[in-house]
N, C-alpha and C positions, 0 to 999 in steps of 0.2 A: 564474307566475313569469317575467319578464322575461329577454333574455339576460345584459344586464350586470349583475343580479343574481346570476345564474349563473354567469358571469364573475368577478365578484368573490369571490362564496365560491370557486371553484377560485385564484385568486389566496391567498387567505386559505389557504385550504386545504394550497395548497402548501408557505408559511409554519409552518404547523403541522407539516407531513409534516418540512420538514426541523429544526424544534424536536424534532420524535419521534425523529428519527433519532440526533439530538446527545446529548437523554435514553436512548436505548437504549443508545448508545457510553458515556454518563458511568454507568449503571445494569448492566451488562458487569462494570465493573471492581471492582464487589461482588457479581455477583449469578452471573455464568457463570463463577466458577473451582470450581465444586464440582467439575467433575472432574479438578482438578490438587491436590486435596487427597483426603491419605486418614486415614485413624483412624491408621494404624500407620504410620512411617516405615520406609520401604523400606533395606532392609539388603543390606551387601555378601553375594559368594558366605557369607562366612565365618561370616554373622550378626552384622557389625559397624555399627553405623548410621551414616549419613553425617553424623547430625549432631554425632557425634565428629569429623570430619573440619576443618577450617577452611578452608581453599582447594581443594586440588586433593582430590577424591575420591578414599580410597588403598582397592584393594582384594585380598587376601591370598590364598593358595591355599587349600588343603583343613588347617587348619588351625583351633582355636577362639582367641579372642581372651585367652584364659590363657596360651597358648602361643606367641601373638605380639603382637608389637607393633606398631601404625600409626606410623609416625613424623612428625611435624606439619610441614607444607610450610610454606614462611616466605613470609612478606605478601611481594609484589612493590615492592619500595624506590619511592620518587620517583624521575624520570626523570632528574632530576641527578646522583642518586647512585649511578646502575648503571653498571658498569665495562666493560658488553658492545661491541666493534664492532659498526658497522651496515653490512651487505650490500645496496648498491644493487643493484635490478634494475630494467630497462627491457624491456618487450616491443613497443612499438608500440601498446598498448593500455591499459597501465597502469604506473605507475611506485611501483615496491613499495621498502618497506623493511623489513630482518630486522635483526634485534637479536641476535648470538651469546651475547647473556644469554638462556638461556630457550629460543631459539632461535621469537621471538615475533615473528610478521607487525605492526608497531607505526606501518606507514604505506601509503595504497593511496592515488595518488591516478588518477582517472581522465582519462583523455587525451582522447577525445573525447567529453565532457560537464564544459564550461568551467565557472566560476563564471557567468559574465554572456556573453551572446553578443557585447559588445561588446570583452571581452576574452580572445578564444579559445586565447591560450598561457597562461590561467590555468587551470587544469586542476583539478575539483571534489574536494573530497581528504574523501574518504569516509572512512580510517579513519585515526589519527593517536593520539602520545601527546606532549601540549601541556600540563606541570602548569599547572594540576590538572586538566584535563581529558583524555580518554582516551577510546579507540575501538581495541582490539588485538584481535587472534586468539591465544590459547594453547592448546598441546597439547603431548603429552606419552604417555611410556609410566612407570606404576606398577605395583610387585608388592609381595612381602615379605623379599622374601631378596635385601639388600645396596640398593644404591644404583643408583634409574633415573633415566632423561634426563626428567624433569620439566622443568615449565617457569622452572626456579630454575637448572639445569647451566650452564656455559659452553662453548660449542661452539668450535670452530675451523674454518677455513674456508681452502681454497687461495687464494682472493683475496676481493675485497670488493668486485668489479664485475660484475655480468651485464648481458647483451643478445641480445637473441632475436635481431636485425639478420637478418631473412629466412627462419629456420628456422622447421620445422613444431612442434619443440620443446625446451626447454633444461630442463638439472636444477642445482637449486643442492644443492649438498651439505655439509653441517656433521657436522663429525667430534669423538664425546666418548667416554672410553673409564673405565668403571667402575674405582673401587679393586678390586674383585674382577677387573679383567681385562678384560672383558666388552667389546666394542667393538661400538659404536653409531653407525648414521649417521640422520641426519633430512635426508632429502632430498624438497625442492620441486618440482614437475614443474610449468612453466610450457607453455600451446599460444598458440599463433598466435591470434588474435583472436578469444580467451575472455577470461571470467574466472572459469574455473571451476580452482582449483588444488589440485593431486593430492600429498598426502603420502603419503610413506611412510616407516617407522621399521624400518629393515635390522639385525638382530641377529647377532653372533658370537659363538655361547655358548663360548669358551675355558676355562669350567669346565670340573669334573668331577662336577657335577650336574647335572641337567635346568633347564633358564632356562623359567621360567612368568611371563607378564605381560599386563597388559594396557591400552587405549589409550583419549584422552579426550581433549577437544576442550572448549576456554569462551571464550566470548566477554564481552570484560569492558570494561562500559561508565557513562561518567557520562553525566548526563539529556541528554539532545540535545530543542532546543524543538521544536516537531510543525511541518509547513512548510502549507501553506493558502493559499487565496487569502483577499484582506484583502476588507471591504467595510464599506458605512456603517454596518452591525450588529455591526462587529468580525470576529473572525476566523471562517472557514469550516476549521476545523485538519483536518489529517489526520491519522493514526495512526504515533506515533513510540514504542517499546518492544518489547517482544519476542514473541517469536511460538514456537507448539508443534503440531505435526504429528502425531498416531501413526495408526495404524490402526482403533482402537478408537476414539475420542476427537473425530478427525476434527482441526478447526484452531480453534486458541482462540488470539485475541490477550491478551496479558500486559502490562494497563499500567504503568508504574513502581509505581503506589501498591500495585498489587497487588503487583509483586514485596515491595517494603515489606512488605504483611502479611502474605505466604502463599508457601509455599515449594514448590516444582513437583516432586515425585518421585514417577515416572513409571518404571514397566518396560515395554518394549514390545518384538513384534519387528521394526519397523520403522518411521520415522518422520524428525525433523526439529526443528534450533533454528536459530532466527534472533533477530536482530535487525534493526529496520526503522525505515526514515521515508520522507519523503515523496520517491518515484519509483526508492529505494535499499535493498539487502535486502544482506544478512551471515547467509550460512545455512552449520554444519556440515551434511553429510548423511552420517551414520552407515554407514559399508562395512563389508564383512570380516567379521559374525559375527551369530548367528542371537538376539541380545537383545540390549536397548543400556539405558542405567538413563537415563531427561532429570532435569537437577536445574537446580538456583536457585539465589540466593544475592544480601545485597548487606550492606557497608560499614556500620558506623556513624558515617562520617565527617560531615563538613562538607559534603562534597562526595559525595555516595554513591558509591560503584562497583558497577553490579549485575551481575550474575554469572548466564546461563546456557550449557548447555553438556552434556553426554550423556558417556558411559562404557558400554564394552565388557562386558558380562556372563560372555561364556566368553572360559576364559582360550587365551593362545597358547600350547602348549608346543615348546621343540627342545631335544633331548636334546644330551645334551654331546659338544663338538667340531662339532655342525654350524650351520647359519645356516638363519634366518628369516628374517617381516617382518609389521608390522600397519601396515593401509594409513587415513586418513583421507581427505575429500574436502573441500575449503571454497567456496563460490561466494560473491565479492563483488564486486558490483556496478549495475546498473541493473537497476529490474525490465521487460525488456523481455521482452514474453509470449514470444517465439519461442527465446529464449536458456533462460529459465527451464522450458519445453518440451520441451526439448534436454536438463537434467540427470537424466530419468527420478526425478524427487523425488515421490512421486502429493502435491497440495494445494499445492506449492510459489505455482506460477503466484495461490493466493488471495493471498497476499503482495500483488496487484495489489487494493487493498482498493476493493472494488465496496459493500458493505456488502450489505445485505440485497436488494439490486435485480440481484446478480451475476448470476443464470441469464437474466436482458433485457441488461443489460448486456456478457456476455461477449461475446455472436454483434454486440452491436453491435458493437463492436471489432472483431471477427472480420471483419466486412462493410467498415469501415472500411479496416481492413488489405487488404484486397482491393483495393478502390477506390484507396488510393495506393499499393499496385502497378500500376497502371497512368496515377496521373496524376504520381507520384511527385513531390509535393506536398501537403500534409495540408490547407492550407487548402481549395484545391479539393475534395480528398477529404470535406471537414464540406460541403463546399456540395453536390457530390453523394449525400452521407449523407441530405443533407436534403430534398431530393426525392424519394431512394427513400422514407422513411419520408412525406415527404406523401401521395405516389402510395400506399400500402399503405394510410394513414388515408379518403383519398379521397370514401370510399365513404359512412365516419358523417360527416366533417366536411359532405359535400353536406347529411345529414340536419339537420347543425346548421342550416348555413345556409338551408334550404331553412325553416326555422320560424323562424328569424329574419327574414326577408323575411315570412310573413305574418305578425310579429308585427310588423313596421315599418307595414305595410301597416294594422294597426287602430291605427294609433300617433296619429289624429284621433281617432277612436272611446275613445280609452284616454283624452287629454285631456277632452274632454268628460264623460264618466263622474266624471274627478276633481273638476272643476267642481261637478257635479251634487252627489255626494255625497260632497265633500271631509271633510265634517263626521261623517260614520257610514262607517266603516271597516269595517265589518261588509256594509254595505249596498253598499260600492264594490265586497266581494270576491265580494259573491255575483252582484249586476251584469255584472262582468266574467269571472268562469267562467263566465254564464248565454251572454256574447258571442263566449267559447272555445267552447263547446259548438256554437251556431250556424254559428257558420266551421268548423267542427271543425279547432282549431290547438289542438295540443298545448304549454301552455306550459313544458313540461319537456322537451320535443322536443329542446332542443341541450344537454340536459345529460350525457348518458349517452356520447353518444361523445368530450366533452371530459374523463368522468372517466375512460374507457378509455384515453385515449392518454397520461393523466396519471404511471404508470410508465413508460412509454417517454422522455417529456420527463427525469424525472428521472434515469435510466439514463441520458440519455447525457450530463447535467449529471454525475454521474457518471465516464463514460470520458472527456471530455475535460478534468477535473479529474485526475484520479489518471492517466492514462498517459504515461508517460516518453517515448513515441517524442514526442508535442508541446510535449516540454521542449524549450525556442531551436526550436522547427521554424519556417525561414521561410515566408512567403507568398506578398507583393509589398511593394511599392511601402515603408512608414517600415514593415511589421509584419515584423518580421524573428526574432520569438519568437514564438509562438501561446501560451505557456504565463502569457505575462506581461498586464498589463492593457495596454491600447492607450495609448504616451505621448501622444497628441497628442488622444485622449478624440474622435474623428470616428467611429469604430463605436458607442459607447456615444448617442452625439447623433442616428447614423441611425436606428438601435432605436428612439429613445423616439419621434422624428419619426412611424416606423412605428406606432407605437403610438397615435400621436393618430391618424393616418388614419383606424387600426382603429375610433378611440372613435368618428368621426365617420357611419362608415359604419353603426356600430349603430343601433338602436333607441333614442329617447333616453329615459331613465327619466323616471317621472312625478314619483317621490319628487325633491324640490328634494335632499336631503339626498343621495340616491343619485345624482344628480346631479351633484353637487359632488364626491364622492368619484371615479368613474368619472371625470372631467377631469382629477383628479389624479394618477389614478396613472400618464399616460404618464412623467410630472414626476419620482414617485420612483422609479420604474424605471431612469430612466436615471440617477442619481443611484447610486441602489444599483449600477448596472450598470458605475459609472468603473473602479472596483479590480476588475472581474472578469476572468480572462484573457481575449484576444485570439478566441480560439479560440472560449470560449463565447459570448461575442458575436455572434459572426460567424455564430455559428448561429440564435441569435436574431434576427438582421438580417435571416438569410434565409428561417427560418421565416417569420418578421413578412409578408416580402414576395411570397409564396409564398399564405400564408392572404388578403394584401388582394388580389390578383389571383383567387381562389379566390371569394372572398366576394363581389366584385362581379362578376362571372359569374353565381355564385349567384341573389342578389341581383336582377338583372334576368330571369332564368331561372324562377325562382319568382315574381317578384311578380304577375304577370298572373295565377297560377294561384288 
């Protein structure tokens, strides 16, 4: 077998791997929710099911459900027709908005990660409520006895402006006080150059019973399209839906359709929900209490609204005349691995969806990150990435090249043969293994170290697809985004250039047919390659140029031999 025979099946090859990949991801969203379904729906403390429930999850003290009653939380109105103030805040880092309906986080947008790097006071607005569309956080405290701060109450607030303006950190506070008495604060705890924000739900049991309750967190969202790089084959999407973390379980992503058929109820004692797309995560992470219930949910509308979101299993209690509190956690923002590291969440960081290549994948990144600490530059960083990974391959690529050179080398001999017995194919093959055997050249010799390094390529097609730090990262010169395709198409023109080299310096096949193929594909490579980010380009520019310097050393190196 020839090299660019070899060549081309890894080409094809590759092709397939990411058709498999695509079919795993579309084959997931029927095939891996078995463990978000169970036989029996999971019931409150009280043995009430939730799917009595209709929005917020009510859940009742020691109590059976003869003896009480749930009371049905009402649909959250169109956003024209909620009467609540909205509480601006500003940290330096994100610019939030609270709705004292509810007392619902209903706008986030982030400060530094623009829409377009050409217009950097546009600020990328992650969560938002836009009829009909929608992206909120709600939470809330429910129990059974009297009326709680659900995400239906109307809060009141001392003003309706914050600003962090230099502090390590600020609380917004919203004040709602029970027909029973009962007084409630839902206070936001903003830091300095996070976006991880701390709730907490402060009680004053001014009864004269014991106040039992407990706390719940949903995220509620219509479909957001998946974000991807584009290419002449269509889209390359990435993962937009929701996401579920426990201990048991481990991390299953949740695609809309699923949520559609199948409903996520979940006890655990530890865990995580999110919601995700492409470079941006929206995760409750469950505090405060030693079991959490994860559930589902969506809309029969026109417009779905899906629904997940967790609940507190043991309740709070403070006996009467004194104060509490049940605390929540929410982080929304970029998945930047070092930040999402930071919220002690265990699985959170898979949010950064590596797919099935994550354990090559990670440490590349990891190496990366390293490298642009010190060149504090990413592009540099992909081109020093790209060295160390030659320098580590080095060793089998010599072997490739080293049997490509004496296969160039019988490349008169290979001609002739086909002449001789162009007619009996039978008779050319055993001819020419009879002529391998003589030389003793291996002709599968360069195949085994290009299928070796063939997860590695793909890992890091990979991280420099899916990671956020090379979202707008500049370079030089017109590349002032790594994350976008090259406007002016001169990375995508060098690649393929590179690529003819490469054809040229091969071995040329005997097959006219394989022939013709092998010329072509520097053609649609680069063609394929116009809509690919910046970044991966540039990696392949310089792998490209790295292997032709590589191979003609080779090349000259082995051919004498």
């Amino acid at each position: 077998m020839q090299f660019q025979r070899i060549l081309l099946f890894v080409a094809l090859g590759l092709t397939l791997v990411m058709m498999w990949m695509s079919w795993l991801d579309f084959n997931s969203n029927y095939q891996d929710g078995d463990s978000l379904e169970q036989e029996e729906v999971p019931v409150t403390p009280s043995g009430v099911s939730l799917e009595e429930v209709p929005e917020t999850p009510t859940v009742i003290t020691e109590k059976t459900p003869e003896e009480s009653e749930i009371p049905e939380v009402d649909a959250i109105p169109d956003a024209g027709e909620r009467p609540g103030q909205i509480i601006q805040v500003k940290t330096g880092l994100v610019n939030a908005e609270i709705d004292l309906q509810g007392g619902d986080l209903i706008r986030l947008e982030l400060i530094d990660h623009p829409v377009n790097v050409d217009t950097p006071d546009d600020p990328f607005v992650l969560m938002f409520r836009e009829n009909p569309r929608l992206f909120v956080a709600q939470s809330g405290l429910i129990g059974s006895e009297g009326e709680y701060p659900n995400h239906n109450v109307l809060y009141s607030a001392d003003q309706t402006a914050f600003d962090l303006a230099g502090r390590e950190t600020m609380e917004v506070v919203l004040d709602w006080t029970s027909p029973q008495g009962i007084q409630y604060q839902k206070v936001f705890l903003f830091r300095k150059n996070s976006y991880r924000i701390e709730m907490t739900f402060r009680v004053v049991n001014t009864s004269d019973v014991p106040w039992t309750g407990f706390v719940y967190g949903h995220l509620k969202q219509t479909e957001i399209e998946s974000g991807g790089t584009m290419g002449i084959l269509g889209a390359l999407p990435s993962f937009s839906g929701a996401a579920v973390y426990t201990e048991e379980d481990k991390y299953d992503k949740i695609s809309y359709d699923k949520l559609r058929d199948e409903t996520v109820n979940l006890n655990t004692d530890s865990g995580w929900v999110a919601m995700m797309q492409h470079y941006f995560v929206v995760a409750w992470l469950p505090t405060g209490s030693d079991g959490y219930q994860l559930y589902s949910g969506v809309s029969d509308d026109r417009d779905p609204q899906y629904r997940i979101g967790y609940k507190t299993l043991q309740p709070v209690t403070i006996p009467p005349g004194e104060s509490g509190q049940l605390e929540a956690v929410l982080f929304a923002g970029p998945k930047e691995q070092v930040r999402l590291d930071e919220q002690g969440a265990p699985g959170l960081k898979l949010t950064v969806d590596y797919g099935w290549l994550t354990p090559i994948a990670s440490p590349l990144f990891w190496l990366l990150q390293k490298i642009h600490g010190f060149t504090n530059n990413w592009g540099w960083a992909i081109i020093f990435l790209t060295f160390l990974v030659k320098l580590v391959f080095y060793p089998l690529s010599a072997t490739s090249y080293k049997s490509m050179a004496r296969m160039k080398k019988l490349q008169p001999r290979m001609v002739t043969l086909k002449e001789r017995y162009g007619d009996d194919k039978q008779r050319f093959q055993q001819e020419m293994m009879k002529m391998y055997k003589e030389e003793k050249v291996n002709p599968a010799g360069g195949c085994l170290p290009i299928l070796i390094q063939i997860p590695v390529f793909i890992a890091l097609y990979w991280v420099l697809l899916e990671s956020v730090e090379l979202r707008q990262a500049d370079f030089m010169l017109w590349l002032n985004d790594l994350s976008v395709p090259d406007p002016y198409f001169v990375l995508p023109i060098i690649m393929g250039a590179s690529m003819l080299i490469q054809h040229f310096l091969n071995p040329a096949p005997v097959d006219p047919l394989q022939k013709k193929i092998m010329m072509a594909l520097p053609f649609v490579f680069t063609v394929f390659f116009l809509w690919f980010p910046a970044g991966l380009v540039l990696y392949w520019v310089v792998n490209n140029i790295l292997s032709i310097a590589q191979q003609y050393y080779n090349t000259r190196k082995y051919a004498s031999n």
